[in-house]
DONU-353567 format. One record per residue (C-alpha): residue number from 1; residue in one letter; x, y negated, z. Coordinates in steps of 0.5 Angstrom, whole numbers, plus 2048, in hexadecimal, padded with zeros to 3 digits. Layout:
> NUM_a_X_Y_Z
...
This chain:
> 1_x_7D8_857_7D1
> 2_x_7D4_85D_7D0
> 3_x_7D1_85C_7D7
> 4_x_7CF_854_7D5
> 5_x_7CC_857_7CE
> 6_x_7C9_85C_7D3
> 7_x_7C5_857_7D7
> 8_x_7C4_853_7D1
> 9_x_7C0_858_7CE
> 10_x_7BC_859_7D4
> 11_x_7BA_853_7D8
> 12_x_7BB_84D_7D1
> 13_x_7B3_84E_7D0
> 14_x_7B1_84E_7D6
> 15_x_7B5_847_7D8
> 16_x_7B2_844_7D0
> 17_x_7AC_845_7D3
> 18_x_7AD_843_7DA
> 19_x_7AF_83B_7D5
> 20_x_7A9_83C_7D1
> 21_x_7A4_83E_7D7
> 22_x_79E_838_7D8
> 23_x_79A_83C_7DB
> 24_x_799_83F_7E2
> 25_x_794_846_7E1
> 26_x_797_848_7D9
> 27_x_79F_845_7DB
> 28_x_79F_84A_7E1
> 29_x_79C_84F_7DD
> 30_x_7A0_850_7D8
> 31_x_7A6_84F_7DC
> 32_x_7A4_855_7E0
> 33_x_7A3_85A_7DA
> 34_x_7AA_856_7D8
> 35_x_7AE_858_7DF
> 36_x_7AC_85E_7DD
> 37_x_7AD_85F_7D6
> 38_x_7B4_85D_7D9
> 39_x_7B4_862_7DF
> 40_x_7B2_868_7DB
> 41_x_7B7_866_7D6
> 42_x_7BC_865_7DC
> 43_x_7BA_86B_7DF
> 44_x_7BB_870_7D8
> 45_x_7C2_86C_7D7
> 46_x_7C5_86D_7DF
> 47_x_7C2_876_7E0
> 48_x_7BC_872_7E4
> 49_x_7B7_877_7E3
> 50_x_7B8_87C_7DB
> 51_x_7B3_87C_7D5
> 52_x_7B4_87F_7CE
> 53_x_7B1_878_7CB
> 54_x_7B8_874_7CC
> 55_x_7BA_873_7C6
> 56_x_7B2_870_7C5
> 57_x_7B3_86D_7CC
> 58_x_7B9_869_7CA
> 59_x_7B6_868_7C2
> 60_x_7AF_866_7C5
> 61_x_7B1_860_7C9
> 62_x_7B2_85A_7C5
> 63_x_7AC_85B_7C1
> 64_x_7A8_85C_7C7
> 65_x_7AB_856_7CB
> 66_x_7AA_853_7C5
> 67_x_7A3_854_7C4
> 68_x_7A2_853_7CB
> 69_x_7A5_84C_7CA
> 70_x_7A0_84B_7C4
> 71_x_79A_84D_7C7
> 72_x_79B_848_7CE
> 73_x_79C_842_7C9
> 74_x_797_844_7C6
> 75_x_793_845_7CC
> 76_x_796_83E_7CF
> 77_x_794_83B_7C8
> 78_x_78D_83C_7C9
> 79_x_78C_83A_7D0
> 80_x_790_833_7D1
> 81_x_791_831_7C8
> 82_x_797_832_7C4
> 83_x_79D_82F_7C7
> 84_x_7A0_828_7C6
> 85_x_7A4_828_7C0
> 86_x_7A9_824_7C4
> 87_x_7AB_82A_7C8
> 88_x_7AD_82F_7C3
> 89_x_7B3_82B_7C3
> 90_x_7B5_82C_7CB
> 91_x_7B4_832_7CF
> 92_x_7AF_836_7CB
> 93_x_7B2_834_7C5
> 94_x_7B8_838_7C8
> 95_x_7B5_83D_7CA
> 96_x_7B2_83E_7C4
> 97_x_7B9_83F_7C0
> 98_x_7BB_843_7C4
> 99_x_7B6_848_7C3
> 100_x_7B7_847_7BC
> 101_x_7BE_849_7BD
> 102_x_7BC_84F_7C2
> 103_x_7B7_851_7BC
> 104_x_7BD_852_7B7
> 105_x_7C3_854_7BB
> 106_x_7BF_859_7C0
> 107_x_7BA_85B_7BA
> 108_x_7BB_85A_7B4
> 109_x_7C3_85C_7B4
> 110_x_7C3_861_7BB
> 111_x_7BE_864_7BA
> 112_x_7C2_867_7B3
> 113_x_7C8_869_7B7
> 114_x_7C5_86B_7BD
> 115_x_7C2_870_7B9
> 116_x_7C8_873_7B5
> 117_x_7CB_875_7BB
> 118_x_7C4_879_7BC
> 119_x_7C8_87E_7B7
> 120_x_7CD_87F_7BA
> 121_x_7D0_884_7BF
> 122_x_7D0_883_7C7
> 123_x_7D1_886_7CD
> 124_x_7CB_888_7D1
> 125_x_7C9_886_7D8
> 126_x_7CA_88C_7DD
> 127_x_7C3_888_7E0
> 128_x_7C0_88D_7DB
> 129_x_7C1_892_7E1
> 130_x_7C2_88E_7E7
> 131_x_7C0_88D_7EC
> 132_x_7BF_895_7ED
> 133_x_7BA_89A_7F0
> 134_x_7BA_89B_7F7
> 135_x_7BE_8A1_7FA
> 136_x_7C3_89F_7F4
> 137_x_7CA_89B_7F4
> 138_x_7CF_897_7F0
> 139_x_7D5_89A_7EF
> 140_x_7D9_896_7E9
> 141_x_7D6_891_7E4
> 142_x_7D9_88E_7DE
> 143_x_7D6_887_7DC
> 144_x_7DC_886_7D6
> 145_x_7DA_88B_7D2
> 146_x_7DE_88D_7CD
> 147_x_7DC_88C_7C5
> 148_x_7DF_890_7BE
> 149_x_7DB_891_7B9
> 150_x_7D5_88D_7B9
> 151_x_7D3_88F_7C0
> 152_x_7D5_88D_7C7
> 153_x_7D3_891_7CC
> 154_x_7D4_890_7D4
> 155_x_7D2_895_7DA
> 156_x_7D1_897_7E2
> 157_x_7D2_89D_7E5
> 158_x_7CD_89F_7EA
> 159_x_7CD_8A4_7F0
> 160_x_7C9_8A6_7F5
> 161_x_7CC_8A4_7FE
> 162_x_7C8_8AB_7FF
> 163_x_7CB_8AF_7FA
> 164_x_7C5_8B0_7F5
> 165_x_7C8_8B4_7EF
> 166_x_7C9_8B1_7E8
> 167_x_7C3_8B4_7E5
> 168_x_7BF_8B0_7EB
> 169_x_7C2_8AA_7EB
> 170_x_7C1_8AA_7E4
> 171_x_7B9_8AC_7E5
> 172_x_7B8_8A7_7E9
> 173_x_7BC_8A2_7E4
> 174_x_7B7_8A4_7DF
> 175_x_7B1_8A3_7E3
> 176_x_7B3_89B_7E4
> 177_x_7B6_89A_7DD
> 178_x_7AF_89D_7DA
> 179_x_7A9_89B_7E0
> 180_x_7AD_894_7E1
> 181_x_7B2_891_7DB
> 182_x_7AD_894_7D5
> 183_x_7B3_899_7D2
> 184_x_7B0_89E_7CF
> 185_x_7B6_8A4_7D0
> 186_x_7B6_8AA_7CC
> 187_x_7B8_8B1_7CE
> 188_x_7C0_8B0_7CF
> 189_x_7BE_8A9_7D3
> 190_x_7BF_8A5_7CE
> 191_x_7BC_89F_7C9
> 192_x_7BB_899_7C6
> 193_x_7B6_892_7C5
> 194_x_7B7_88C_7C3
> 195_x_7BC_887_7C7
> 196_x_7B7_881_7C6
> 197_x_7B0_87F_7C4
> 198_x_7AF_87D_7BE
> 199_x_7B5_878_7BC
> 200_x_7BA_87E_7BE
> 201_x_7BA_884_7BB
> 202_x_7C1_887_7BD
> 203_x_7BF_88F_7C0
> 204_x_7C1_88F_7C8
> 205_x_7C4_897_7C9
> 206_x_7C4_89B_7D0
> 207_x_7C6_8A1_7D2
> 208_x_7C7_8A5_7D8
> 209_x_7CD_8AA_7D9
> 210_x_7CC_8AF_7DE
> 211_x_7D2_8B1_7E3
> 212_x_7D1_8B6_7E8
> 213_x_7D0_8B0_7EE
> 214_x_7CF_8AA_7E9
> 215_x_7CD_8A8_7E3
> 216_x_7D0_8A2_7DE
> 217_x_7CB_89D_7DB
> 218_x_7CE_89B_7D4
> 219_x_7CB_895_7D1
> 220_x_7CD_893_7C9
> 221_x_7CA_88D_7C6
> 222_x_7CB_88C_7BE
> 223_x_7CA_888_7B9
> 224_x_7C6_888_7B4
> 225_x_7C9_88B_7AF
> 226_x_7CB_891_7B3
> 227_x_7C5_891_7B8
């Protein structure tokens, strides 16, 4: 049931646009920003690719398809003249219902309650530090995490094959999290930012554990009342 909500979400638009589409150039145009509307979103959904704008990712498709949908009928209006009034009650008419139903179910009713689980705690991806440096190798990962008190936290535990000291690993660890990942770390390798953009703001925490030939990466997600 999930995955159908799922593709529903994803590929309805573009298959309304495709019954309502009379025209070769702006029918093709926007089904090509439609496809990737529903690849970007796919993408963000399945671990494609990571962007701290999920939660504006997942919020900004149905309007955007929407609006992408208007201004091709729009477009299609001023090329070929309004459409029959007769066809509003086959194919296109059909699709124009199912917008409305998309609009409301995945708009106006989802949107709210995806959100409210904006607040709440979660687990972390390890992908926050994999894949690692080179010269630097994975010797444990907790991807389930574990959650009390308005936080979940999950981690890995990193050495080196050419036996590097924890404080070397840790350095270099450092090094990537800052330069590549945008953490900003503080003198005990520790920090927190946003987990989102603008939409989710629930405070994402790591720090880095030093052991004599590893170091531990924690990683703690809060939620908004504890962040």
């Amino acid at each position: 049931m999930i995955v159908v909500v799922e593709l529903l979400f994803a590929l309805m638009p573009l298959a309304c646009w495709l019954a309502l589409a009379r025209t070769p150039v702006v029918g093709t145009l926007v089904g090509l920003l439609l496809t990737g509307c529903a690849v970007l979103v796919t993408g963000v959904h399945e671990d494609w690719f990571t962007t701290r704008a999920k939660a504006e990712v997942y919020v900004g498709l149905a309007p955007a398809a929407l609006l992408l949908i208007a201004a091709g009928a729009l477009a299609e209006r001023g090329l070929r003249g309004p459409r029959a009034k007769r066809v509003y009650s086959g194919r296109s008419g059909g699709a124009w219902v199912a917008l409305a139903a998309y609009l409301v179910f995945f708009g106006l009713l989802g949107t709210p309650v995806y959100l409210m689980f904006t607040h709440d705690s979660f687990v972390p991806s390890t992908d926050e530090v994999l894949p690692l440096p080179s010269g630097l190798t994975l010797l444990s990962k907790d991807d389930n995490g574990v959650c009390g008190s308005g936080t979940c936290s999950s981690g890995v535990e990193v050495g080196s094959p050419s036996g590097l000291s924890g404080d070397e690993i840790a350095g270099r660890l450092r090094t990537t999290l800052t330069n590549d990942r945008g953490w900003h770390l503080d003198r005990d390798n520790s920090g927190c930012r946003p987990n989102g953009w603008l939409l989710d703001r629930r405070r994402l925490c790591l720090s880095l554990t030093v052991h004599d030939r590893s170091v531990d990466v924690l990683l703690a997600g809060a939620d908004t009342y504890h962040g």
